[in-house]
N, C-alpha and C positions, 0 to 999 in steps of 0.2 A: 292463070287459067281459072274458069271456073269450077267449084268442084260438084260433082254428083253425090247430093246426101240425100240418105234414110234417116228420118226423124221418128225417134222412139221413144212417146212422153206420154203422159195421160193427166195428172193433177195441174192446177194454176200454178206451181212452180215453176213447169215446166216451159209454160208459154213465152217469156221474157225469152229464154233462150234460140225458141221456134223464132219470133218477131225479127234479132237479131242478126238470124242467119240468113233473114228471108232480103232483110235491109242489107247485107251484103253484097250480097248480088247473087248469093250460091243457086245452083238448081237445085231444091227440096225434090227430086223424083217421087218420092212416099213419104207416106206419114204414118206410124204404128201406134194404135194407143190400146187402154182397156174397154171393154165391149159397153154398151150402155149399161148404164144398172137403173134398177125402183130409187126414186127419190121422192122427197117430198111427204105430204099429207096423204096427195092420191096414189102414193108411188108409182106413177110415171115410169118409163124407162127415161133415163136422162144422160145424155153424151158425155163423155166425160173433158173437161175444158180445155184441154189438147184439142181435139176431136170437133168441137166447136169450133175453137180458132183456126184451126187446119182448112174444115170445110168452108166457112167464111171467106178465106182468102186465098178459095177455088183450088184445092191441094188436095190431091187425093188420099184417102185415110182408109185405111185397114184395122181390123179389129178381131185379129184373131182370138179364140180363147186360148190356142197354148201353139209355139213356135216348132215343137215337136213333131216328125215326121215328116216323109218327101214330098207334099204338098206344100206344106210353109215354107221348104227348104227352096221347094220348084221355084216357088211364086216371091223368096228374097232374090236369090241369085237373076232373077227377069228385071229386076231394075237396073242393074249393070252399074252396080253404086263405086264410087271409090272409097266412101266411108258412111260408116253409122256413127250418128249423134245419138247418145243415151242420156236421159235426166227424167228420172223418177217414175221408168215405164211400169214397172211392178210386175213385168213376168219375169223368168230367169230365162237367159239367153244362151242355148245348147253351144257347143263348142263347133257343130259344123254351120250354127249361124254366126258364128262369131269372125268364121274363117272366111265368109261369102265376100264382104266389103274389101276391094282392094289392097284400103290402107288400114284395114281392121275397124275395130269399135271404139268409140271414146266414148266418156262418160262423167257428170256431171257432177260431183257428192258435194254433200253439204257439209262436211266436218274438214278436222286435220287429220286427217289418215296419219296411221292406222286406229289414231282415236274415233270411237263412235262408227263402226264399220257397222250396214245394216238398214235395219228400216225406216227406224225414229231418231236421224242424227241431230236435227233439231232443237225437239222434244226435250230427250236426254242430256244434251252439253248445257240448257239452263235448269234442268232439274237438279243437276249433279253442282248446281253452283260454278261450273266453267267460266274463267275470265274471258275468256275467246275462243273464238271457232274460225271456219272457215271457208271458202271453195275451191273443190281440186278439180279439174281437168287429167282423166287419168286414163290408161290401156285398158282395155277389159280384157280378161282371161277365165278361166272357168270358176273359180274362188270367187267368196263374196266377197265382192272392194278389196281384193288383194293384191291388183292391176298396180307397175307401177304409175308414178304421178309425173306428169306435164309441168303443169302450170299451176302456181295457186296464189291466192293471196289471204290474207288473216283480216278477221274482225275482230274488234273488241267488246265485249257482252257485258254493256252499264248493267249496274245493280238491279233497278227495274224493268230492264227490258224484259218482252217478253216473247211467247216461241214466233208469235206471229207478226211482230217488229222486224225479228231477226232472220224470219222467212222471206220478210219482202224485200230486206237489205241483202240476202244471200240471193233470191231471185235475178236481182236485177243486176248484181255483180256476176252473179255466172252468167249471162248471158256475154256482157262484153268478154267476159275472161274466157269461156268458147271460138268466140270470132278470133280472138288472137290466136288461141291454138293451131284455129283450122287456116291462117293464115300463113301460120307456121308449116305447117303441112303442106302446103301449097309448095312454099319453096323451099322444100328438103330438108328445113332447118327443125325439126318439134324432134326433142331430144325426151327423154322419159329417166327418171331416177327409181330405182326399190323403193318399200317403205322399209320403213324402220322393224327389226324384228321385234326392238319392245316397247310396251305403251298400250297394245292392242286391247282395244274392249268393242265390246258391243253393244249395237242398240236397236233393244228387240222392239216389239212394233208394242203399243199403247196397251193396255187393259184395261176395261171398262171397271175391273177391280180395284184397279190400284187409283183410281181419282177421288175415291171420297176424301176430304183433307182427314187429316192426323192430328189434330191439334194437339195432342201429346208431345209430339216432335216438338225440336227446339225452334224458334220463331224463325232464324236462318231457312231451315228444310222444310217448312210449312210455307215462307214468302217463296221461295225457289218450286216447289211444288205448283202453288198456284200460277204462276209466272210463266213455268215451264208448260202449262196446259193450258194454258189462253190463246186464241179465241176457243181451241176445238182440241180435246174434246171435253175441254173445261172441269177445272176442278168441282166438285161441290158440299154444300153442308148441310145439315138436315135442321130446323128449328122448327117448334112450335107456335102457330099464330091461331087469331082467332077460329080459325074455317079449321083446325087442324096440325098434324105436321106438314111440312110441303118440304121440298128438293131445291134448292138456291144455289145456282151458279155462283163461282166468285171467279172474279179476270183481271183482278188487279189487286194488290196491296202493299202494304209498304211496313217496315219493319219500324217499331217504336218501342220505348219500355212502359213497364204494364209488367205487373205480376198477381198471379191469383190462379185458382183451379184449371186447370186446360180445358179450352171451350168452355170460359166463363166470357162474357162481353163486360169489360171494365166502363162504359162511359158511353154516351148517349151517339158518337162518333163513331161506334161499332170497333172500336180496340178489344181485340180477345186474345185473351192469357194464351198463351202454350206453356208447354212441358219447361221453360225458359226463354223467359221474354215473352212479347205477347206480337201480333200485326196487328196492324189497322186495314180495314175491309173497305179498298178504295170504289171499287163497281164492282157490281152482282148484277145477277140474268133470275128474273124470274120465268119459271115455265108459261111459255105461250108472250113473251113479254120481251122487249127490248130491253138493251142493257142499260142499266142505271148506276149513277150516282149515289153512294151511300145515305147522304139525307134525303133524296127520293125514296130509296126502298122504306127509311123510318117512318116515312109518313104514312107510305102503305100497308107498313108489313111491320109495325113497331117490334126493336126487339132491345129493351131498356137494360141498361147495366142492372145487372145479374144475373139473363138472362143466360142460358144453358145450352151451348149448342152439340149436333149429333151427340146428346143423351138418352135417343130413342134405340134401344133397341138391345 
């Protein structure tokens, strides 16, 4: 049979999943995302990429601000769903919405539960140096990500990958490993395990604090850093050039030896010491500027061995 879904996504993670269930054959009855927001230069209100793809391919889309109270409650229970799809909605979902969908809520995460439960599972499993991650398929209950788990499968997290490699390799794998679920479901078969009671960490949402690199840190936690926040919300460094200091993105590196003061630049290559061992600074983002190539930026932005970086301040 086919099944009646509420689809509950808002970021471009989300879409692969929406695409997948759509290529199914499922009836999408709704689509739930977050409300537009200011983007851009002019800040625009702008739909969030759920929201776009939804309306695109003639789906009707809702955008409440909060699921709270007998209105949202009226207006879920009126689709007459047998289930909700959840992948990276960003509201919390009250327990008398949870209980509206026939066959309840399922839901999408990006890690191995109960490791990386939360915002930024991403993010966090290559900051933290993680060899692998993964995609669960799992019940939702009133706990964050405490649901048991369905279905999952593991990735492997190479040395330089980076968060937004492994977003789009986790995207496009949760979307099939969703279809299988709900296929599962279909025919009585989607069985669910606990998590593990130990392991559990969390991963709280980014801080625009914690991005400036540390080049103090050993060369390991500094490449894992940068790695971990590519493309967005990207790590950055502070250097001196002619016009001044300026703010430089960095969205790639690679770990090399090299030793000398932390946030020294060893070599015309952009190799800068850390706290032990040094990286090589493989693309950087200047503000207002596309991302470049390390001997691109030298040419514009020279910064020659012995040059001194976030010394400001």
């Amino acid at each position: 049979m086919t099944l009646r879904i509420i689809f509950m996504g808002s970021p471009a993670f989300a879409c692969p999943t929406l695409a997948e269930i759509i290529g199914a054959g499922h009836d999408v009855v709704a689509v739930y995302s977050q409300p537009p927001r200011p983007a851009g230069r002019g800040q625009a209100e702008r739909p969030q990429p759920v929201h776009r793809f939804a309306s695109d391919t003639g789906l009707t889309v809702f955008t409440p601000l909060t699921l709270r109270g007998p209105e949202a409650l009226a207006q879920m229970q009126a689709h007459g769903a047998d289930v909700a799809v959840v992948v990276a909605y960003g509201l919390l979902l009250p327990q008398a919405i949870l209980e509206v969908p026939a066959h309840g809520c399922l839901n999408l995460h990006a890690s191995l539960l109960p490791r990386w439960r939360g915002a930024a599972p991403i993010h966090r499993a290559i900051m933290a140096g993680d060899r692998d991650s993964g995609i669960m398929v799992m019940r939702m209950e009133a706990g964050l990500d405490t649901g048991p788990v369905c279905l999952s499968e593991r990735v492997a997290i190479d040395a330089d990958m980076t968060t937004g490699q492994l977003h789009d390799t986790l995207a496009t794998l949760g979307g099939s490993l969703m279809v299988r679920a709900l296929a599962a479901l279909e025919r009585g078969s989607l069985t669910s395990t606990a998590q593990a009671a130990a392991g559990i960490t969390y991963a709280r949402k980014i801080d625009k604090a914690e991005t400036r690199i540390d080049f103090a840190q050993e060369c390991a936690d500094v490449h894992n850093h940068i790695r971990g926040l590519s493309p967005t919300p990207a790590a950055w460094l502070e250097a001196i050039g002619s016009a001044g200091p300026e703010r430089i993105k960095v969205l790639r590196s690679q770990l090399v030896t090299g030793t000398g003061p932390a946030g020294t630049v060893l070599d015309d290559h952009l190799t800068v010491a850390c706290g032990r061992g040094a990286v090589r600074l493989i693309e950087l983002q200047r503000a207002g500027k596309k991302p470049m190539a390390a001997a691109e930026l030298q040419r514009g932005f020279p910064l020659p061995a012995g040059s001194r970086l976030n010394a400001i301040g």
